[in-house]
C-alpha positions in Angstrom: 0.0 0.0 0.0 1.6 3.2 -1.0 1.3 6.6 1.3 -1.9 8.6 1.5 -3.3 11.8 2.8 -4.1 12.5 6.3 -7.3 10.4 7.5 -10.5 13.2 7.3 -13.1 10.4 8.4 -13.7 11.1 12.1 -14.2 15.1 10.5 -16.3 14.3 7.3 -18.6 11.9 10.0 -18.9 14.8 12.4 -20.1 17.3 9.5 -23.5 19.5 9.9 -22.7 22.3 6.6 -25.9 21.4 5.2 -27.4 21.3 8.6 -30.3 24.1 7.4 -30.5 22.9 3.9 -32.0 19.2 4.8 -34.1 21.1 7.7 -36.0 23.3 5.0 -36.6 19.9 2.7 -39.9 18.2 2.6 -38.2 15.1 5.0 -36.4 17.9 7.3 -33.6 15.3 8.5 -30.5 16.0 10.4 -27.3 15.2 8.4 -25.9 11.9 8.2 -22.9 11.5 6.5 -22.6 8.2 5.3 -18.7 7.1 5.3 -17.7 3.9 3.8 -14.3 3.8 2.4 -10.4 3.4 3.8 -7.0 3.4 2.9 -6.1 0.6 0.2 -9.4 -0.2 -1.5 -8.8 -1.4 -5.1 -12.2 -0.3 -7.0 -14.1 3.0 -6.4 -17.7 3.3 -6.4 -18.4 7.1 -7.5 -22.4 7.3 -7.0 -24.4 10.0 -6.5 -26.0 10.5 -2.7 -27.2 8.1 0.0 -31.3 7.5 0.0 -33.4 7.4 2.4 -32.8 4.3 3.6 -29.3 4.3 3.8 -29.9 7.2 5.5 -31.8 5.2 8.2 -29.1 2.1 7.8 -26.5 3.9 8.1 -24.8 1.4 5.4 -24.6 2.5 1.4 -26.8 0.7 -1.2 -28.9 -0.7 1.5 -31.8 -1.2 -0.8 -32.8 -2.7 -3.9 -30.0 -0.8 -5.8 -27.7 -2.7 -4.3 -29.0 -5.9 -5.0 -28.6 -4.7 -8.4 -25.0 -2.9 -8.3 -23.8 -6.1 -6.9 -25.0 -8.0 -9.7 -23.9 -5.7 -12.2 -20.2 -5.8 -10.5 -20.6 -10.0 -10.1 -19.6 -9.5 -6.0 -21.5 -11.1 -3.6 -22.6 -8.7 -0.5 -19.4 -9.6 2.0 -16.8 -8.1 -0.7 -18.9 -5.2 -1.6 -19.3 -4.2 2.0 -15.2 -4.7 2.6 -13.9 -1.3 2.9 -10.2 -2.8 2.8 -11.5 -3.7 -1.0 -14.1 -1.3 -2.1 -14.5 2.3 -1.3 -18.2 4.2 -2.0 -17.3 7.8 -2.3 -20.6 9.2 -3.4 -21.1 13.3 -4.6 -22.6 13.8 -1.5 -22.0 11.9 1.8 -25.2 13.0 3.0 -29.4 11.9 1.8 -30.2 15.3 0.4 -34.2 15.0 0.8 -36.7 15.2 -1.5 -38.8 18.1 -2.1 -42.2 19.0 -2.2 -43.4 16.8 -4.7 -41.2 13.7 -3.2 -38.6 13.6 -5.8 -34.9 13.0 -4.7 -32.8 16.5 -4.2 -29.7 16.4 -6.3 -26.8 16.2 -4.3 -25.6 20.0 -3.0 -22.1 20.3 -5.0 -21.1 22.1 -1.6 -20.3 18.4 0.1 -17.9 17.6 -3.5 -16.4 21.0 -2.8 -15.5 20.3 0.5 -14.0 16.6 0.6 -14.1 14.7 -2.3 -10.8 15.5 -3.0 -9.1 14.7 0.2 -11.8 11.9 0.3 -9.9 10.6 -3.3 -6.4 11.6 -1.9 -6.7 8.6 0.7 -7.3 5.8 -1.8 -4.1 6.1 -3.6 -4.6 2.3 -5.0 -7.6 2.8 -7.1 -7.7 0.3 -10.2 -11.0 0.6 -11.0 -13.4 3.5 -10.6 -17.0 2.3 -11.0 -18.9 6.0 -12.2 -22.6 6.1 -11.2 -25.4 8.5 -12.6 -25.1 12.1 -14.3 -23.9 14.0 -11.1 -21.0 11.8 -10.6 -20.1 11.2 -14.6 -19.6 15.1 -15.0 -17.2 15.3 -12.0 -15.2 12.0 -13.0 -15.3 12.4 -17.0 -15.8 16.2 -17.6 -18.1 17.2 -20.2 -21.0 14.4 -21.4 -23.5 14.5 -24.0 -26.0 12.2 -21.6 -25.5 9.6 -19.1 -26.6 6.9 -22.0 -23.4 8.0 -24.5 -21.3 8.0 -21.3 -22.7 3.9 -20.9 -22.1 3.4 -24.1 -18.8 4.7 -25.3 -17.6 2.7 -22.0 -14.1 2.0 -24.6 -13.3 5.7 -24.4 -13.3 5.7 -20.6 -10.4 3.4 -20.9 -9.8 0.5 -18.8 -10.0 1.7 -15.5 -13.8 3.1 -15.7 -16.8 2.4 -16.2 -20.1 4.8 -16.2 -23.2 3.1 -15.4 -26.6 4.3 -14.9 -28.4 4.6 -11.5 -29.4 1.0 -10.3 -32.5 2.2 -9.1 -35.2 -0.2 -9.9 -36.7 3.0 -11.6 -34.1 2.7 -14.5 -36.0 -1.2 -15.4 -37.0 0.7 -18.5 -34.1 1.6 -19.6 -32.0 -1.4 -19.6 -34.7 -3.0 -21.4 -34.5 -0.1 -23.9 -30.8 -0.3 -24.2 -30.1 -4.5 -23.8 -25.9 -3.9 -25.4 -25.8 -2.4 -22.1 -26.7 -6.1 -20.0 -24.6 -8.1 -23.4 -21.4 -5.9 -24.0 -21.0 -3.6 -20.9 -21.7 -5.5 -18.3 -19.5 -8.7 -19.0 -16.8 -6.2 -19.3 -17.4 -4.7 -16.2 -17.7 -8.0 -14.1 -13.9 -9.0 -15.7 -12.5 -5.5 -14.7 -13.7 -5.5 -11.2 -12.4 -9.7 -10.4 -8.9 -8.0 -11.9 -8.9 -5.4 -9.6 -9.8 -7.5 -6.4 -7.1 -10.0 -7.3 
């Protein structure tokens, strides 16, 4: 394991800057930052924000789109949830709320500006960096025409990344629409991510 930054965890658990933001949402919930990485990991999962019920569980992907991330990844639930292996880093550590309509808050770019990049500065060993959803895609891979193309032209990522769509259960429709995504993408994807555990 090579050297990496100073340790911002115990600080990034212990953060309230979007204390009033989540109070003024329709759920008006305390922040929770949701930390779930450490030193060493080999593959980074760069998703967007932590639901509600991760929010409640304390745990990332704690719902059906994690069933469905792990399957997409081919790891069974004990080596997803091994920090020493794989790091979530999401936009935004905290569930953002939903508004008054019950639709999911984008993550506030304030958390990204604060410590993603000392978040990515302690997981110097990266091999694979798993990109997840619109919000994360523009921050990882600059510039994109739409989260599909970004999916699509997976080759132009190069080897160490991979953009997938949300794997909300809301996205069903889409996969269907777009099956080269479950024939060429993902058997790609599963052959990256047993490299970079070995």
């Amino acid at each position: 394991m090579t050297s990496v930054a100073p340790d911002i965890r115990p600080r990034l658990r212990d953060c309230t800057i979007c204390a009033d933001r989540f109070a003024a949402t329709a759920t008006q919930h305390r922040p929770n930052p949701v930390v779930w990485f450490q030193p060493g990991a080999r593959i980074l999962i760069a998703s967007q924000a932590p639901g509600l019920k991760v929010h409640r569980a304390n745990t990332p992907f704690w719902d059906a789109s994690g069933v469905r991330l792990r399957d997409w990844l081919g790891v069974d639930e004990n080596t997803f949830y091994d920090r020493s292996r794989i790091a979530i880093v999401p936009m935004a550590f905290c569930f953002p709320g939903y508004d008054a309509k019950g639709s999911d808050l984008p993550p506030p770019p304030v958390c990204a500006r604060t410590w993603r990049g000392d978040a990515l500065a302690m997981l110097p060993d990266i091999a694979l960096t798993v990109v997840i959803g619109g919000h994360a895609m523009k921050y990882h891979l600059g510039r994109i025409a739409s989260v599909t193309d970004a999916v699509r032209n997976w080759r132009d990522h190069g080897p160490d990344t991979f953009a997938l769509p949300h794997p909300s259960w809301r996205n069903t429709g889409w996969i269907r629409k777009n099956p080269w995504f479950e024939a060429d993408v993902l058997p790609q994807l599963r052959a990256r991510v047993k490299e970079a555990l070995r």
